[in-house]
N, C-alpha and C positions, 0 to 999 in steps of 0.2 A: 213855689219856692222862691226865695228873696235873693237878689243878685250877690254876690258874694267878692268885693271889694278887699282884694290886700296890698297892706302897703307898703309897696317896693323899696320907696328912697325916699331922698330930698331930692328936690328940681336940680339945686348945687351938686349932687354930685355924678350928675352927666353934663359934659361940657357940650356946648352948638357942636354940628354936626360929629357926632360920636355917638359909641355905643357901651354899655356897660354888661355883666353878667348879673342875674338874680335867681337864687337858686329860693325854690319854697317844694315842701315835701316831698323831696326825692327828684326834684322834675328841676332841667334848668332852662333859664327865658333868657331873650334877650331886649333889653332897652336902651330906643334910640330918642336924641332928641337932634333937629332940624336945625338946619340955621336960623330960621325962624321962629323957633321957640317950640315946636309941636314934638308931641311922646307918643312913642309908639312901643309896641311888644312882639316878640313871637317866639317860637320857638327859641332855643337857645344853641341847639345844635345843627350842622350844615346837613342835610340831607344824603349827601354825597360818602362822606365818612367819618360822619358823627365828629364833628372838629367842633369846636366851641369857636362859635361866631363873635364874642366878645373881642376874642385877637385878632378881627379882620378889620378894615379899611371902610369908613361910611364918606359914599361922594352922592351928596345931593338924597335920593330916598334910596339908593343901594347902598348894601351891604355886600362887601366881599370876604367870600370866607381866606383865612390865611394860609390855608395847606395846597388847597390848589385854583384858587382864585375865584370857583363857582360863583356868581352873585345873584342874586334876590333884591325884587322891591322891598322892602320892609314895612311900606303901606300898605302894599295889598296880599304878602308873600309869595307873589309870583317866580319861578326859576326865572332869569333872564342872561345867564351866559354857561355855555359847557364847562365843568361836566357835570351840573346837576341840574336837574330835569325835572325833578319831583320836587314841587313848593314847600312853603316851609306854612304853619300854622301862625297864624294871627290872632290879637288877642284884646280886649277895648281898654284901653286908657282913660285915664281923668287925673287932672291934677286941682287939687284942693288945698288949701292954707300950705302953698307950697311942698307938696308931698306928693307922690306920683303911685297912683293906685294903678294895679292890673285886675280886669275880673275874670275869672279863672273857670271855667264849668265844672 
């Protein structure tokens, strides 16, 4: 089966260190880009209480959710502060003629 590439945005419209929402077939994602310039994907929603991760806070590769401040690596979806424990899904990126693809299984 052939990997299956959709595309998210433009590079422009995640600013450095920020996070956007993309919603595709029922399912919501979230995307981040670095201050470095690097895109990344995962889940869209916190673990904890299904908060939408889009409205939280990106310092460095964390994301923190905004309802009760849970945070996550968003490279590797790691938990890494109470209260949520359970990781978030990760998802591969690429960026081509400035457009930010996610591949999606």
């Amino acid at each position: 089966m052939p990997e299956q590439w959709f595309d998210a945005c433009d590079t422009d419209d995640i600013d450095q260190d920020d996070v956007i929402r993309f919603d595709h077939e029922g399912r919501t994602f979230a995307l981040y880009r670095t201050e470095d310039d690097r895109f990344f994907a995962t889940d869209g929603l916190c673990t904890h209480e299904k908060v939408h991760l889009s409205g939280g806070l990106v310092m460095g590769t964390i994301i923190e959710c905004p309802k009760h401040n849970g945070r996550f690596d968003f490279t590797t979806g790691k938990a890494k502060g109470a209260p949520v424990c359970v990781d978030i899904a990760t998802y591969p990126v690429k960026v081509e003629a400035g457009r930010v693809l996610i591949r999606l299984a």
